[in-house]
C-alpha positions in Angstrom: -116.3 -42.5 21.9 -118.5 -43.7 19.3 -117.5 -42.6 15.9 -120.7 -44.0 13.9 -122.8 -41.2 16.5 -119.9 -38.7 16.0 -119.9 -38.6 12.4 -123.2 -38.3 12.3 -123.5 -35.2 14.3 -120.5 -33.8 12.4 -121.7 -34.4 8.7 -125.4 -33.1 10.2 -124.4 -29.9 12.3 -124.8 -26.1 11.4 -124.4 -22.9 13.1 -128.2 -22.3 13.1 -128.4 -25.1 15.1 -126.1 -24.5 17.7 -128.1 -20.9 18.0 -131.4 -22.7 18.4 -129.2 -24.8 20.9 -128.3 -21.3 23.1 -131.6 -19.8 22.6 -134.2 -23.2 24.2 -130.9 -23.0 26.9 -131.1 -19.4 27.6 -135.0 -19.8 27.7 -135.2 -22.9 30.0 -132.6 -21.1 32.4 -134.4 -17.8 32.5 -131.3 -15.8 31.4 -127.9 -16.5 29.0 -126.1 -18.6 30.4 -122.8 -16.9 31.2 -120.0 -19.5 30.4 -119.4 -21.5 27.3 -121.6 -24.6 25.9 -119.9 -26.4 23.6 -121.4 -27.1 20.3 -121.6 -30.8 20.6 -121.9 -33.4 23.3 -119.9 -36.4 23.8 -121.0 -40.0 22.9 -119.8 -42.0 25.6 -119.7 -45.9 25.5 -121.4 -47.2 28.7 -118.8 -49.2 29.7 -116.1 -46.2 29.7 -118.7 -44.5 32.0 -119.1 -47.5 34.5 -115.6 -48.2 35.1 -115.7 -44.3 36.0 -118.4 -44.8 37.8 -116.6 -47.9 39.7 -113.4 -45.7 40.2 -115.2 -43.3 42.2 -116.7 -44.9 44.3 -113.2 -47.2 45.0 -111.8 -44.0 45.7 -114.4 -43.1 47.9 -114.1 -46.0 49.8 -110.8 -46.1 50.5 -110.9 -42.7 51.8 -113.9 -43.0 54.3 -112.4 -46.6 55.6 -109.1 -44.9 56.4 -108.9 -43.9 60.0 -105.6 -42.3 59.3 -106.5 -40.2 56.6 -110.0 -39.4 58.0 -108.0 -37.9 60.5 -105.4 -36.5 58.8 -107.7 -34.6 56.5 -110.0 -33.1 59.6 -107.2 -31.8 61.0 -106.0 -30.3 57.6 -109.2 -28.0 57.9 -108.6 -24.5 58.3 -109.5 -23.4 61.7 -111.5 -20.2 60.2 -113.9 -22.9 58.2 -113.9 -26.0 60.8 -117.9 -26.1 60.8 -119.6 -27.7 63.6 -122.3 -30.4 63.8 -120.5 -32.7 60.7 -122.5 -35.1 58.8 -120.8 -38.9 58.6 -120.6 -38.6 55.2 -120.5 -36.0 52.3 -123.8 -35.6 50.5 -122.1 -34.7 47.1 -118.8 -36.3 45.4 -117.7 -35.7 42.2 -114.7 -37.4 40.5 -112.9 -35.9 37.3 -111.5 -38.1 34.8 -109.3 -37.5 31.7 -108.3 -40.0 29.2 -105.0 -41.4 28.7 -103.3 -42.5 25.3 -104.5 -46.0 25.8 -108.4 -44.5 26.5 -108.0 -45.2 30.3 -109.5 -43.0 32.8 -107.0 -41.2 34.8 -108.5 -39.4 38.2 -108.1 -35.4 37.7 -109.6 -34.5 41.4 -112.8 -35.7 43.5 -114.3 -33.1 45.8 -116.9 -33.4 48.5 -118.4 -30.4 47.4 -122.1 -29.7 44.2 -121.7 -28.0 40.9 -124.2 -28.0 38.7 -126.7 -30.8 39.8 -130.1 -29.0 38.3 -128.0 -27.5 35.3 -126.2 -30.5 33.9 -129.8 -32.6 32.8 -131.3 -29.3 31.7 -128.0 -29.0 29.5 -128.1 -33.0 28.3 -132.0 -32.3 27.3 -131.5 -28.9 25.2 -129.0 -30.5 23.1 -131.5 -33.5 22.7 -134.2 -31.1 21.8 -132.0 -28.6 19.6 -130.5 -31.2 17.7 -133.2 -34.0 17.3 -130.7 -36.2 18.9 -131.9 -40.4 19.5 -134.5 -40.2 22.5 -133.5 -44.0 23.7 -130.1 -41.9 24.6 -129.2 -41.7 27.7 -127.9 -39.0 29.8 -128.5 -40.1 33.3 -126.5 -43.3 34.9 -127.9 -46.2 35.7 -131.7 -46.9 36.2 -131.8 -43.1 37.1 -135.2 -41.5 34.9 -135.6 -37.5 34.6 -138.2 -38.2 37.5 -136.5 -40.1 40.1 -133.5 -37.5 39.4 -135.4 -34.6 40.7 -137.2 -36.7 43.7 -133.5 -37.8 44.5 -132.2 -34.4 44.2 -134.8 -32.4 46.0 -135.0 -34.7 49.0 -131.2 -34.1 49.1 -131.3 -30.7 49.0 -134.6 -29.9 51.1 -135.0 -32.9 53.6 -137.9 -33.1 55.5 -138.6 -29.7 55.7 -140.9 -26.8 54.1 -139.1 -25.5 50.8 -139.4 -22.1 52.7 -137.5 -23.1 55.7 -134.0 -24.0 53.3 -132.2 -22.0 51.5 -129.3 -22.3 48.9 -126.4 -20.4 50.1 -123.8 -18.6 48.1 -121.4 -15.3 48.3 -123.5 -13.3 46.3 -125.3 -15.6 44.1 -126.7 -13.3 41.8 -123.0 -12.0 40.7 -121.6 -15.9 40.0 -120.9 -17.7 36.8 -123.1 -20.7 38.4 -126.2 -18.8 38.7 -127.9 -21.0 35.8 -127.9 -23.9 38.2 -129.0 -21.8 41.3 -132.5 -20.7 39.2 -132.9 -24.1 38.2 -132.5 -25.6 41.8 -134.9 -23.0 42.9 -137.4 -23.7 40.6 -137.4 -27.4 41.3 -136.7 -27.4 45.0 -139.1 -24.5 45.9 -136.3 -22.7 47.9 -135.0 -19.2 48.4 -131.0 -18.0 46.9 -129.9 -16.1 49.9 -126.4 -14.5 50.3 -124.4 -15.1 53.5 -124.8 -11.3 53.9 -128.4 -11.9 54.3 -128.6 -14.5 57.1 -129.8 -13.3 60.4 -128.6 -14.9 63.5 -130.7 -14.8 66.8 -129.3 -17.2 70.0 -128.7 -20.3 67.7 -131.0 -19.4 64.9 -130.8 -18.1 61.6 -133.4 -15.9 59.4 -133.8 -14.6 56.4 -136.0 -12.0 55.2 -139.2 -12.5 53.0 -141.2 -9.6 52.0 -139.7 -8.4 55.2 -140.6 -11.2 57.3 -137.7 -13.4 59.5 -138.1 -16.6 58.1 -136.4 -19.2 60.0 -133.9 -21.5 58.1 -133.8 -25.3 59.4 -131.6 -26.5 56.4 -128.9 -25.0 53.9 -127.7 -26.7 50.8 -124.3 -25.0 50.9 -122.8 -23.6 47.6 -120.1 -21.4 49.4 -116.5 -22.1 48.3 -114.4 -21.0 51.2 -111.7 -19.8 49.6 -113.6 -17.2 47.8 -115.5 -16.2 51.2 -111.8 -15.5 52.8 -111.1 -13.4 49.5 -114.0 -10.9 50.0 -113.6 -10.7 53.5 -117.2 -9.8 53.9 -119.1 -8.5 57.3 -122.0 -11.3 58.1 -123.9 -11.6 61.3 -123.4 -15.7 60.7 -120.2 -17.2 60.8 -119.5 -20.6 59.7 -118.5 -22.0 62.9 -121.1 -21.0 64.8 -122.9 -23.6 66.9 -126.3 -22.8 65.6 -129.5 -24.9 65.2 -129.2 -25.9 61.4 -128.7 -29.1 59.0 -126.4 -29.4 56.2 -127.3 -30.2 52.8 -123.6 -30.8 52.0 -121.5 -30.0 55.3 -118.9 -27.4 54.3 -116.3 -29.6 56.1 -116.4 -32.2 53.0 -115.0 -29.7 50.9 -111.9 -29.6 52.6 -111.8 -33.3 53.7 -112.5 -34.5 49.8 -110.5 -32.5 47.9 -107.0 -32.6 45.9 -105.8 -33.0 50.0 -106.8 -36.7 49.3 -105.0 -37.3 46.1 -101.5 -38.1 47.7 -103.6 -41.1 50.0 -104.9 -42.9 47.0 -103.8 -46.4 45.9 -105.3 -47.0 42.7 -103.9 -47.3 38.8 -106.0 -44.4 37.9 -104.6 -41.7 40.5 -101.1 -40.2 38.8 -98.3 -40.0 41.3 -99.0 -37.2 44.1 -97.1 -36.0 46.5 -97.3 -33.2 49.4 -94.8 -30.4 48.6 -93.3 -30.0 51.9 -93.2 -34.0 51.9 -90.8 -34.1 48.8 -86.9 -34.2 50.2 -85.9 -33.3 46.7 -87.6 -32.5 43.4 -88.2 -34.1 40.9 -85.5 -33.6 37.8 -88.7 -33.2 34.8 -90.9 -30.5 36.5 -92.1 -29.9 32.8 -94.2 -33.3 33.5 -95.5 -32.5 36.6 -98.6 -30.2 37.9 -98.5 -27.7 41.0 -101.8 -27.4 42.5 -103.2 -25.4 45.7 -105.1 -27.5 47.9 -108.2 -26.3 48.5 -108.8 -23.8 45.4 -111.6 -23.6 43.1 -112.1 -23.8 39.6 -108.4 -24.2 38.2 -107.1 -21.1 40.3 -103.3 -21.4 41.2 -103.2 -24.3 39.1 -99.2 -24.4 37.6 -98.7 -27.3 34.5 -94.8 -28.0 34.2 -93.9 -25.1 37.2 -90.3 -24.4 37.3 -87.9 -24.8 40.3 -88.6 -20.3 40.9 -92.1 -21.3 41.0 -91.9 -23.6 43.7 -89.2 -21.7 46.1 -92.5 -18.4 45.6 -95.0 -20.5 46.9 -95.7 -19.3 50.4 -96.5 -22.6 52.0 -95.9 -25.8 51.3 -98.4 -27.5 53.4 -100.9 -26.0 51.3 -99.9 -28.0 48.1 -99.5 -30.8 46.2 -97.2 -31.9 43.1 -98.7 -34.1 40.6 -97.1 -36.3 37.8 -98.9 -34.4 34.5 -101.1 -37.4 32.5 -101.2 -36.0 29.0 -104.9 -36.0 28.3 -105.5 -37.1 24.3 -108.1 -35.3 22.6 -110.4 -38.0 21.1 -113.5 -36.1 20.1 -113.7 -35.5 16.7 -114.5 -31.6 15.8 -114.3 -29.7 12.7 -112.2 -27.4 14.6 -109.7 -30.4 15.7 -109.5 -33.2 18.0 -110.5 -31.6 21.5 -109.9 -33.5 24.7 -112.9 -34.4 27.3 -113.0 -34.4 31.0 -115.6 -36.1 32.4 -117.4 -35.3 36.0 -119.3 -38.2 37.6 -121.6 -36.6 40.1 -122.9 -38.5 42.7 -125.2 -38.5 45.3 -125.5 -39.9 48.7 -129.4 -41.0 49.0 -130.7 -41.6 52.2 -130.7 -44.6 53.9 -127.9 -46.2 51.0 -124.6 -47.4 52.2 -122.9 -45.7 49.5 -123.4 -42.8 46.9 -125.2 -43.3 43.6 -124.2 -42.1 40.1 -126.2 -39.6 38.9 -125.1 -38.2 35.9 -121.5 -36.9 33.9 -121.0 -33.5 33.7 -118.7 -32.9 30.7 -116.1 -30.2 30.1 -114.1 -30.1 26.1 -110.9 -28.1 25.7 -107.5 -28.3 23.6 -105.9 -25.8 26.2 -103.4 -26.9 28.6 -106.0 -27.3 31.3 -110.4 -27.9 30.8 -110.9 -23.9 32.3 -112.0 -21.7 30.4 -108.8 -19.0 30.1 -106.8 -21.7 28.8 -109.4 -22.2 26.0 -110.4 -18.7 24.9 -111.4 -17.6 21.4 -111.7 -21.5 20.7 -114.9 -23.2 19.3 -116.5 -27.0 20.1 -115.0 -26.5 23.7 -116.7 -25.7 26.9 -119.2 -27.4 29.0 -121.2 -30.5 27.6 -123.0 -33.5 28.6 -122.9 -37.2 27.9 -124.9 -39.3 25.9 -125.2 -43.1 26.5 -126.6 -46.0 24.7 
């Protein structure tokens, strides 16, 4: 943190600011944006954000060299979501940090899986623009410009092919929190949000409708989390698994094979202690210091911090989690509503023709909850969602 940059945004800040702030956000997204923006960003030293930056893609590495796990975690996929025709690497990785005591990044989870790529440096540029902040700031990593950004991320996301001919696929995009980040991809990409619901399937191709035209669809940047596909239990003429004619922008299979099913395989001082449940012989004697996590859910859900011993004889199956040693995240950022704690997202992308992914940007989430979600930081202010700025 910088405190000369944090003061100054204290001493300078007023609520009619952070309105301005939500009104040039609500307008660039083309509707209110329906989870919380905190009032401030974060003012992040760059060398905090390259050993970050460094971490991930150490972790990364030693995942995709290791045979074993590589294995381990394809079988691990659930045979209802084992999609076919699976890229040799994921397109998207993010990697979630919290700081320790001593300021040290400690890894949260890493996921093979996009958030908010077109929201987060709409989000970085609002708060420039509502608060007047320094424009040699930065808010993208490395030699990354607003420009090469989008080129990056719509060749990504589109390919080689006409922008009608992808489509971004959700479970009823038009009812999620994310929906921000869908209108901005579709305004940069060109492409159609179209609901699983929607998709056509004739032989081994799919369709969706355009003024009630088929339109063929030859690539889809995938936004469906799987576990909330099995909740809804929904009737689609395309399933997953089928061996149809289509590319992947972000194969679904890297959610599962990147995900908090990795954490137990890592080797590095900035993964806490992890452990498979139905690996552990005994428990451990402090459960208050550990966390209890589902393997493959989204967004916090299932999450347990410092379960008891009743909470882990309930849980159904213990293949499907993982205990973690708890890493008691200090709240650095100075507020006027406290010191709040930061969790920081390094997004990356795999470009094309690189032998490894590139930082893109940080995608910031403040809280003084036990956990960054937003039910364990309700009725709180200077928490939610923010973005990082760099010198």
């Amino acid at each position: 943190m910088i405190p000369i940059l944090r003061d100054r945004f204290n001493s300078q800040f007023t609520a009619e600011k952070y309105a301005h702030f939500q009104e040039l956000l609500t307008k660039r997204c083309g509707m209110p944006v329906p989870f919380r923006n905190s009032e401030t960003p974060c003012f992040l030293e760059q060398v905090l954000l390259a050993k970050m930056e460094r971490y991930g893609r150490e972790l990364m590495a030693q995942l995709l060299h290791h045979p074993d796990y590589l294995r381990a975690a394809s079988a691990a996929i659930p045979p209802a979501f084992r999609v076919p025709n699976e890229t040799p690497h994921p397109l998207f990785i993010q990697a979630d940090f919290g700081l320790d005591a001593e300021g040290e990044p400690k890894l949260v989870e890493i996921q093979g899986f996009p958030s908010l790529y077109a929201y987060q440096p709409v989000l970085a540029e609002t708060y420039r623009q509502a608060y007047d902040l320094d424009p040699s700031l930065k808010t993208l990593m490395g030699e990354w410009t607003p420009e090469t950004y989008q080129t990056a991320l719509r060749r990504a996301i589109v390919g080689g092919h006409n922008a009608e001919n992808v489509v971004l696929l959700e479970v009823h995009p038009f009812e999620q929190k994310t929906l921000p980040d869908f209108l901005l991809t579709r305004e940069m990409c060109g492409i159609p949000i179209v609901c699983i619901t929607e998709v056509e399937k004739q032989g081994n191709q799919l369709f969706y409708r355009k003024d009630g035209r088929p339109i063929p669809i030859y690539r889809i940047y995938n936004r469906i989390v799987p576990d909330e596909l099995a909740r809804k239990n929904l009737k689609t003429a395309f399933d997953l698994r089928d061996p149809v004619e289509v590319e992947w922008a972000g194969h679904p299979n890297w959610y599962f094979k990147i995900s908090k099913f990795s954490l137990p395989y890592f080797d590095h001082p900035c993964v806490p202690e992890t452990h498979f449940l139905d690996h552990l012989e005994a428990l451990p004697e402090d459960l208050e210091n550990w966390v209890l996590k589902p393997l493959f859910s989204f967004a916090g859900i299932g999450v347990r911090v410092g379960p008891t011993s009743d909470d882990i004889a309930a849980v159904p199956n213990r293949s499907e989690y993982i205990l973690q040693r708890c890493v008691a995240f200090t709240p650095f950022v100075r507020t006027p509503q406290g010191d709040t704690k930061v969790e920081v997202r390094i997004m990356y992308l795999w470009n094309e023709g690189a032998d490894e992914p590139d930082a893109m940007t940080a995608l910031l989430r403040m809280g003084r909850g036990a956990q960054m979600g937003v039910d364990f930081n309700r009725n709180m202010e200077w928490v939610g969602a923010s973005a990082a700025f760099i010198p």
